[in-house]
Structures are given as structure tokens and as C-alpha cells.
TORLO-645244 format. One record per atom (N, C-alpha, C, O): residue number from 1; atom name; x, y, z. Coordinates in nm, 2 decimals. Atoms other than C-alpha are relative to their C-alpha. Layout:
N
+-----+------+--------+--------+--------+
|  nr | atom |      u |      v |      w |
+-----+------+--------+--------+--------+
| NUM |   CA |      X |      Y |      Z |
...
+-----+------+--------+--------+--------+
END
This chain:
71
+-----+------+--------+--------+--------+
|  nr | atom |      u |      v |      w |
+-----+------+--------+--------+--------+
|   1 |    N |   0.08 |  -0.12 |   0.00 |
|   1 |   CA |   0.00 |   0.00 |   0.00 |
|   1 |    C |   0.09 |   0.12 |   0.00 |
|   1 |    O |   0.19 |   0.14 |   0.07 |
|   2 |    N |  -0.11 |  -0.07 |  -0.02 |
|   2 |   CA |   0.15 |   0.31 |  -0.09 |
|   2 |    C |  -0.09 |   0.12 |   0.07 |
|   2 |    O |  -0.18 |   0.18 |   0.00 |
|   3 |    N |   0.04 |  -0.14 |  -0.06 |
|   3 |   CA |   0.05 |   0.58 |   0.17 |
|   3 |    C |   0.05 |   0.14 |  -0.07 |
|   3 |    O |  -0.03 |   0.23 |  -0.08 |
|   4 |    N |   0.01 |  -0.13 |   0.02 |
|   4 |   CA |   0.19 |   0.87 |   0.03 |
|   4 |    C |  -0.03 |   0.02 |  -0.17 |
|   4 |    O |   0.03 |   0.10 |  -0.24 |
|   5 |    N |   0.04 |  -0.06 |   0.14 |
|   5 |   CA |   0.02 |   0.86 |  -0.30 |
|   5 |    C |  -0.12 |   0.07 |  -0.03 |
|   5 |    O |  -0.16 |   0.09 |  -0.14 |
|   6 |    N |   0.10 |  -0.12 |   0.00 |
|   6 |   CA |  -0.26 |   1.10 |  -0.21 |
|   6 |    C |   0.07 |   0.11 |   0.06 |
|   6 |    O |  -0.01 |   0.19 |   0.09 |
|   7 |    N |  -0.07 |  -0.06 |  -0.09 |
|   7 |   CA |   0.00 |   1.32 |  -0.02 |
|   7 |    C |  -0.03 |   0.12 |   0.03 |
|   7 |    O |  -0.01 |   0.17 |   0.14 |
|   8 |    N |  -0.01 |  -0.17 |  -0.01 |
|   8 |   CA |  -0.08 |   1.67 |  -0.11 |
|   8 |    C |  -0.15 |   0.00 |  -0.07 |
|   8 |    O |  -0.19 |   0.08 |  -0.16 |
|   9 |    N |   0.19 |  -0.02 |   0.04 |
|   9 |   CA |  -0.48 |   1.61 |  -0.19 |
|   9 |    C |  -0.01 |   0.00 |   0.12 |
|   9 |    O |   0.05 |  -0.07 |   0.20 |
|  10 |    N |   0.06 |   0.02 |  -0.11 |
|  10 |   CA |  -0.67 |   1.71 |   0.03 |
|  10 |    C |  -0.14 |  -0.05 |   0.03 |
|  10 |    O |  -0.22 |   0.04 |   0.02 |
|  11 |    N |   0.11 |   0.09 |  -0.06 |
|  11 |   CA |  -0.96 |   1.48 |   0.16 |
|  11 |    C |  -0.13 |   0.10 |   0.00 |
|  11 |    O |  -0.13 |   0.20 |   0.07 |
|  12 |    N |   0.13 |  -0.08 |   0.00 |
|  12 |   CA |  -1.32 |   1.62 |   0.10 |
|  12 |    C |  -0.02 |   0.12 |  -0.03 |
|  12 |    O |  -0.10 |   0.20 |   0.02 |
|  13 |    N |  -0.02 |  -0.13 |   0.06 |
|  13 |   CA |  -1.22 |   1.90 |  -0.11 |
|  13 |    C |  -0.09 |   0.05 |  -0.06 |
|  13 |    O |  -0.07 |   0.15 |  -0.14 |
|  14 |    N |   0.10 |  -0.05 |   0.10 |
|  14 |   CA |  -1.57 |   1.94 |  -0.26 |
|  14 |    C |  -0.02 |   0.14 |  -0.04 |
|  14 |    O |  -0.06 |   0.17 |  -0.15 |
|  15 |    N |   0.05 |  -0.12 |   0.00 |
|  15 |   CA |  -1.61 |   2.29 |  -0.18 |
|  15 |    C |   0.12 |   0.10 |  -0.04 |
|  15 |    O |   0.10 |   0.21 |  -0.10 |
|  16 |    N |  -0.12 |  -0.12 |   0.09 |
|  16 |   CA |  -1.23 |   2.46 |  -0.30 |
|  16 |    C |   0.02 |  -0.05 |  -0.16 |
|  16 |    O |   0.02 |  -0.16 |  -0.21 |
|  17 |    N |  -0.04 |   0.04 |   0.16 |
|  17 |   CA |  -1.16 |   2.51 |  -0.66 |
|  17 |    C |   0.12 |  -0.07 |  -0.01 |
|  17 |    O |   0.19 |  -0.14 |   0.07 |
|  18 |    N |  -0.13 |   0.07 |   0.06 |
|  18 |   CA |  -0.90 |   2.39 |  -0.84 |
|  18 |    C |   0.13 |   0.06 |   0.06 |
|  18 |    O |   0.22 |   0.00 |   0.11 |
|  19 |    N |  -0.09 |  -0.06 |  -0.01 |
|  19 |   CA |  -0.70 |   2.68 |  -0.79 |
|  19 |    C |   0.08 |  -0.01 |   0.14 |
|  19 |    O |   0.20 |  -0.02 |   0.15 |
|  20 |    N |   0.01 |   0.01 |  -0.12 |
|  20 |   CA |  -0.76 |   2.66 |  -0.42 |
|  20 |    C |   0.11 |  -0.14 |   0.07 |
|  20 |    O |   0.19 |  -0.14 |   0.16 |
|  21 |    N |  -0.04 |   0.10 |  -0.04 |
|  21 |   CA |  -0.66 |   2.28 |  -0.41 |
|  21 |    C |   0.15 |  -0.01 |  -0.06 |
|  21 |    O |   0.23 |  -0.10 |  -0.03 |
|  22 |    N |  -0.15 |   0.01 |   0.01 |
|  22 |   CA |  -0.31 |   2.37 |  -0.57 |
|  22 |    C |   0.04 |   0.07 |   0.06 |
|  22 |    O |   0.16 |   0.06 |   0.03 |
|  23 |    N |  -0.05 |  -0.12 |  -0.07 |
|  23 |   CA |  -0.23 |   2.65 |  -0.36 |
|  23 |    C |  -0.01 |  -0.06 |   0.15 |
|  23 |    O |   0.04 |   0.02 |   0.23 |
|  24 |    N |   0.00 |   0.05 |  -0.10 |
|  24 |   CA |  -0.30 |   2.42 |  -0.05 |
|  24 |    C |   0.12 |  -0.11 |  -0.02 |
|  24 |    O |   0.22 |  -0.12 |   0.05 |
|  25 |    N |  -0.14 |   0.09 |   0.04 |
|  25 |   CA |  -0.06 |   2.16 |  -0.18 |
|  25 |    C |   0.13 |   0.06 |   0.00 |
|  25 |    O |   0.24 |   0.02 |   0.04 |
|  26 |    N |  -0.20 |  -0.08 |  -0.02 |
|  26 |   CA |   0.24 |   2.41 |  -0.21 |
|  26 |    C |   0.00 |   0.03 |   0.11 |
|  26 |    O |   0.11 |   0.01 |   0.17 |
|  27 |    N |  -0.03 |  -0.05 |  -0.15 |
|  27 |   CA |   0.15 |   2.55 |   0.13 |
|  27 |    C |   0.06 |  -0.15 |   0.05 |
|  27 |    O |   0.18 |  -0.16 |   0.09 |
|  28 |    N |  -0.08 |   0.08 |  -0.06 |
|  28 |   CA |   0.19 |   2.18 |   0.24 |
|  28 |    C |   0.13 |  -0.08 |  -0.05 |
|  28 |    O |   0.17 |  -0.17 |   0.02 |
|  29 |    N |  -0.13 |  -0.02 |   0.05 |
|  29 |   CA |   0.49 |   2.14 |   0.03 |
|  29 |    C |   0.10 |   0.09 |   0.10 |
|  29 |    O |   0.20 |   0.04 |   0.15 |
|  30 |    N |  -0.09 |  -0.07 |  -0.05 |
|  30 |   CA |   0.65 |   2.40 |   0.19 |
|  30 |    C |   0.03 |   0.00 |   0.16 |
|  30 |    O |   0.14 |   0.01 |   0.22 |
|  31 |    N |   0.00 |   0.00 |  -0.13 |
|  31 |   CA |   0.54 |   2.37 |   0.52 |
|  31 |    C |   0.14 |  -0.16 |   0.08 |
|  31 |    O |   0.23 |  -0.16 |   0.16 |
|  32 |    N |  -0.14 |   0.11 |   0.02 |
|  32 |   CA |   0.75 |   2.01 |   0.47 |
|  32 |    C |   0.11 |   0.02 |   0.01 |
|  32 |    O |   0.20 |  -0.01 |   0.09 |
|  33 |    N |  -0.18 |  -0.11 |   0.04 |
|  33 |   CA |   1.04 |   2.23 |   0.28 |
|  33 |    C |   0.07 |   0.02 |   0.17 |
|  33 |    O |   0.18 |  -0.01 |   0.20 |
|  34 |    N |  -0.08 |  -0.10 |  -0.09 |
|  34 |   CA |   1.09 |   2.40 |   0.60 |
|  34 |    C |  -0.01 |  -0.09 |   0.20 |
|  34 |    O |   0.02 |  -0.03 |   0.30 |
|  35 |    N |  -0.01 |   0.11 |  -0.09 |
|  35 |   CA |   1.04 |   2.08 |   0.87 |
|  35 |    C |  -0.07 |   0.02 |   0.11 |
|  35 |    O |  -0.04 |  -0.02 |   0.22 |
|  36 |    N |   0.10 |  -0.02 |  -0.07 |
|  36 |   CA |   0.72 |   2.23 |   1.01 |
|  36 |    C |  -0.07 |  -0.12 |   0.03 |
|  36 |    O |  -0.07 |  -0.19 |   0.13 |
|  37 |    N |   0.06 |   0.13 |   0.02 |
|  37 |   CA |   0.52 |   1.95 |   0.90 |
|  37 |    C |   0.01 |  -0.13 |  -0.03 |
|  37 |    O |   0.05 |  -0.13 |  -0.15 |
|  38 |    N |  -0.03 |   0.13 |   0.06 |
|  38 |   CA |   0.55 |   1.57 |   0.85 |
|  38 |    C |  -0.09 |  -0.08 |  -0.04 |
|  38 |    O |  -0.18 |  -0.10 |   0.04 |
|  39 |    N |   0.08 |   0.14 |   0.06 |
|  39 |   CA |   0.38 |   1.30 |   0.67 |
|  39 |    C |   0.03 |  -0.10 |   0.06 |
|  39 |    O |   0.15 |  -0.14 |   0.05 |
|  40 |    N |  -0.02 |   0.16 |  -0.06 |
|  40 |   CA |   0.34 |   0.97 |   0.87 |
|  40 |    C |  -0.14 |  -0.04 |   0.01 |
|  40 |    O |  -0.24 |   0.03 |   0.04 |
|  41 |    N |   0.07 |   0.15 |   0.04 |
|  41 |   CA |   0.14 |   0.67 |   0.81 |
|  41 |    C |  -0.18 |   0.11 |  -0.05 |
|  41 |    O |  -0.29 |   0.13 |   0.00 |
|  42 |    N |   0.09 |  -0.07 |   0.07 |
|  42 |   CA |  -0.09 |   0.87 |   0.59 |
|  42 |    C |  -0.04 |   0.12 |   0.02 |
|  42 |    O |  -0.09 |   0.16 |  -0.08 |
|  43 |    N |   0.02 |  -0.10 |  -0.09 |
|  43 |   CA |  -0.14 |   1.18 |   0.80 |
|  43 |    C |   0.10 |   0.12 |  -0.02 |
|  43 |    O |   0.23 |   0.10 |  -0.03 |
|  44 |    N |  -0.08 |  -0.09 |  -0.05 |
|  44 |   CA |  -0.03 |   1.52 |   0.84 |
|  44 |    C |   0.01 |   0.03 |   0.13 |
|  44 |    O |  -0.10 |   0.02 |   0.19 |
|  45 |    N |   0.00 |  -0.01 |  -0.11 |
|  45 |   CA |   0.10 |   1.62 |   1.16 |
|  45 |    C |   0.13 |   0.10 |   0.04 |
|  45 |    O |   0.22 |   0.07 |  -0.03 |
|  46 |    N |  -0.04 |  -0.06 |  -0.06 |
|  46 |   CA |   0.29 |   1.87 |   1.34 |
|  46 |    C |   0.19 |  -0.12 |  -0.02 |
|  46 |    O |   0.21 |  -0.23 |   0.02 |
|  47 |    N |  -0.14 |   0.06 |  -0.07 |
|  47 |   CA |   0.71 |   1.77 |   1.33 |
|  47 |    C |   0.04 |  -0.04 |   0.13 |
|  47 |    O |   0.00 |   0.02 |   0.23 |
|  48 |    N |  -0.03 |   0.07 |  -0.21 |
|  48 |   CA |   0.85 |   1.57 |   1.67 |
|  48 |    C |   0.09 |   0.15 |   0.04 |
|  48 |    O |   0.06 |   0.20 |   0.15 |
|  49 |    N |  -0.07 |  -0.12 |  -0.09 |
|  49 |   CA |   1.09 |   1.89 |   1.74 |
|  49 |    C |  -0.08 |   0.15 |  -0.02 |
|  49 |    O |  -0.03 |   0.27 |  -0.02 |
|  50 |    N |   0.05 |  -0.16 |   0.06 |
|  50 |   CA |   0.82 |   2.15 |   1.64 |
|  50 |    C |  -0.14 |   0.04 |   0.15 |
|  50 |    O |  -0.23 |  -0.03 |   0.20 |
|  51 |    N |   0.11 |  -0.01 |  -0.07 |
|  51 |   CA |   0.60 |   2.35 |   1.89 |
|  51 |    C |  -0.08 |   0.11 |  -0.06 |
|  51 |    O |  -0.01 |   0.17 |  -0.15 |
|  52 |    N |   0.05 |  -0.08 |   0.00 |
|  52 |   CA |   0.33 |   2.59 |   1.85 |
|  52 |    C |  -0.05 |   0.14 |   0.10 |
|  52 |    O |  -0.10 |   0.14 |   0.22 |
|  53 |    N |   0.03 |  -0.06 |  -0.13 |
|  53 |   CA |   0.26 |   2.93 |   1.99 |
|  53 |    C |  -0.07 |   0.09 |  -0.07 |
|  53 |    O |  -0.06 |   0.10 |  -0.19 |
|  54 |    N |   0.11 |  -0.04 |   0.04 |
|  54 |   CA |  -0.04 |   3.15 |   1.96 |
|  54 |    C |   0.05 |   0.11 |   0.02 |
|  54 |    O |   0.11 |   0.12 |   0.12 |
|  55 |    N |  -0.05 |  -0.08 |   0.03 |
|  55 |   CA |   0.06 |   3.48 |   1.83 |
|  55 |    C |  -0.14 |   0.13 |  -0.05 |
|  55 |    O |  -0.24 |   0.10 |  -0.12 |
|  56 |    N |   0.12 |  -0.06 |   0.07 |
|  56 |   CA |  -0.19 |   3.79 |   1.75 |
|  56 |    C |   0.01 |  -0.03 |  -0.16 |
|  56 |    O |  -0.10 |   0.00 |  -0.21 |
|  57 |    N |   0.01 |   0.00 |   0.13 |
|  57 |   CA |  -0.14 |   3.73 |   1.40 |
|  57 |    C |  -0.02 |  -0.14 |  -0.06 |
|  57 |    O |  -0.05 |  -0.16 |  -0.18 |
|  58 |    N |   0.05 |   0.13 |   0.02 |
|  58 |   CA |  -0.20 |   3.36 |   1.42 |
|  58 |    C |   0.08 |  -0.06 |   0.06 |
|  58 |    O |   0.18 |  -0.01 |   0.11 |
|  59 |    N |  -0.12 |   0.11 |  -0.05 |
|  59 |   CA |  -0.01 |   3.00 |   1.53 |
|  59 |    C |   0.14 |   0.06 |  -0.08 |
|  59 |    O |   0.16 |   0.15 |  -0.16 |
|  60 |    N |  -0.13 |  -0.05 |   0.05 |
|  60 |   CA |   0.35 |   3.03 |   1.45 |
|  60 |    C |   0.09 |  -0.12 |   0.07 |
|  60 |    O |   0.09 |  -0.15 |   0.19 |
|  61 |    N |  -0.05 |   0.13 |   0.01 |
|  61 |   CA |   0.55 |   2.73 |   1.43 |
|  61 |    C |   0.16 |   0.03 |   0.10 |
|  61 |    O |   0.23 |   0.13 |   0.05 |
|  62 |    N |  -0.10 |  -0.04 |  -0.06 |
|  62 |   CA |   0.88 |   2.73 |   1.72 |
|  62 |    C |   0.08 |  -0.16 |   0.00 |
|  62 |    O |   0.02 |  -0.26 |   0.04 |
|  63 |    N |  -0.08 |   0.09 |  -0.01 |
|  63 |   CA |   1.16 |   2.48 |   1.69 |
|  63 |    C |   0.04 |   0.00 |   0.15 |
|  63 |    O |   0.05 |   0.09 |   0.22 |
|  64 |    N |  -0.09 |   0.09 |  -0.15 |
|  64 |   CA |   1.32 |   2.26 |   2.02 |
|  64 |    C |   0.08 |  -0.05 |  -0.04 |
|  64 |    O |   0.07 |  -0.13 |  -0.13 |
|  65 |    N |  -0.14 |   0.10 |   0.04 |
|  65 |   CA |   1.65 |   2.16 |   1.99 |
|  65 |    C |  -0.02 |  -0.07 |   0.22 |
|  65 |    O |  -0.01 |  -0.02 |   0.33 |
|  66 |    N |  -0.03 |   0.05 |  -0.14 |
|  66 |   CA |   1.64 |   1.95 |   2.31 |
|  66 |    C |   0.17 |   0.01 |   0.09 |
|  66 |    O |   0.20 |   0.03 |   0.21 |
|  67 |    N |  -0.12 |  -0.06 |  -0.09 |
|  67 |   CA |   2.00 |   2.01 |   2.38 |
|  67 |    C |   0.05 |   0.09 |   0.02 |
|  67 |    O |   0.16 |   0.10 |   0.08 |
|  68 |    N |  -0.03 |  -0.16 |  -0.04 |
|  68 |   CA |   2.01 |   2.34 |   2.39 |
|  68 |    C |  -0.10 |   0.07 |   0.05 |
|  68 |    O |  -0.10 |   0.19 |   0.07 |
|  69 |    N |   0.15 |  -0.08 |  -0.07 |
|  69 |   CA |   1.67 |   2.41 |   2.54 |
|  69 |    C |  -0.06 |   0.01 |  -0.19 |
|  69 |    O |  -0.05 |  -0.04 |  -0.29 |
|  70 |    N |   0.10 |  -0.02 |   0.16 |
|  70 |   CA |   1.45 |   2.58 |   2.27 |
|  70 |    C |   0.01 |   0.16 |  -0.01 |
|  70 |    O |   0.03 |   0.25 |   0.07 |
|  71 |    N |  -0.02 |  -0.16 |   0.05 |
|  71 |   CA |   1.47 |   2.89 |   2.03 |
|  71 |    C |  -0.11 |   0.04 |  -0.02 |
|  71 |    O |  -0.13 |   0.16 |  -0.06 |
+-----+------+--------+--------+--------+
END
């Protein structure tokens, strides 16, 4: 079974266009690029060294280096 051959569709997209469902794919392209996000066992999910912090302008993604504490 190959899990990542829907990787960057997104699930019950009835309601965004086309344009919409390619512009969510690069976001989760990039979000990957930049080791925010990971793909496991089908799923998107937050990275193991990644935390979140609630910012006025929205979440905002903060790296943990466990041996240095966190930036």
C-alpha cells in the first residue's frame, strides 16, 4: 500500500476550486520544505521537534533543539 500517493490532496475537497486545491498543496509542500510538517502513516502532523505558539497574528510554528533548550 503506498501511503503517500494522495499526499498533497486534500480529503473532501468538494467545496475549494481547483486553484484553491493547488495552492493548499504548495502551502503543504513548503510547510514540509521548511520541517514544520511531517507525513506519517498517511497523515499530516505537526514535526516531533516542532512546537506551536499562539501569536496575534496567528499560530506560529517554534523549533526545540532538546539540547540546547528551545529557540
Amino acid at each position: 500500500m503506498d501511503l503517500n500517493r494522495d499526499k498533497y490532496y486534500v480529503e473532501h475537497s468538494d467545496l475549494l476550486t481547483e486553484a484553491e486545491k493547488i495552492q493548499m498543496a504548495k502551502d503543504l509542500l513548503e510547510l514540509e520544505r521548511q520541517g514544520i510538517l511531517e507525513y506519517r502513516d498517511g497523515r499530516w502532523g505537526l514535526a516531533v521537534d516542532v512546537e506551536t505558539k499562539d501569536t496575534p497574528s496567528g499560530p506560529r510554528a517554534r523549533f526545540v533543539n532538546k539540547q540546547e533548550g528551545s529557540n
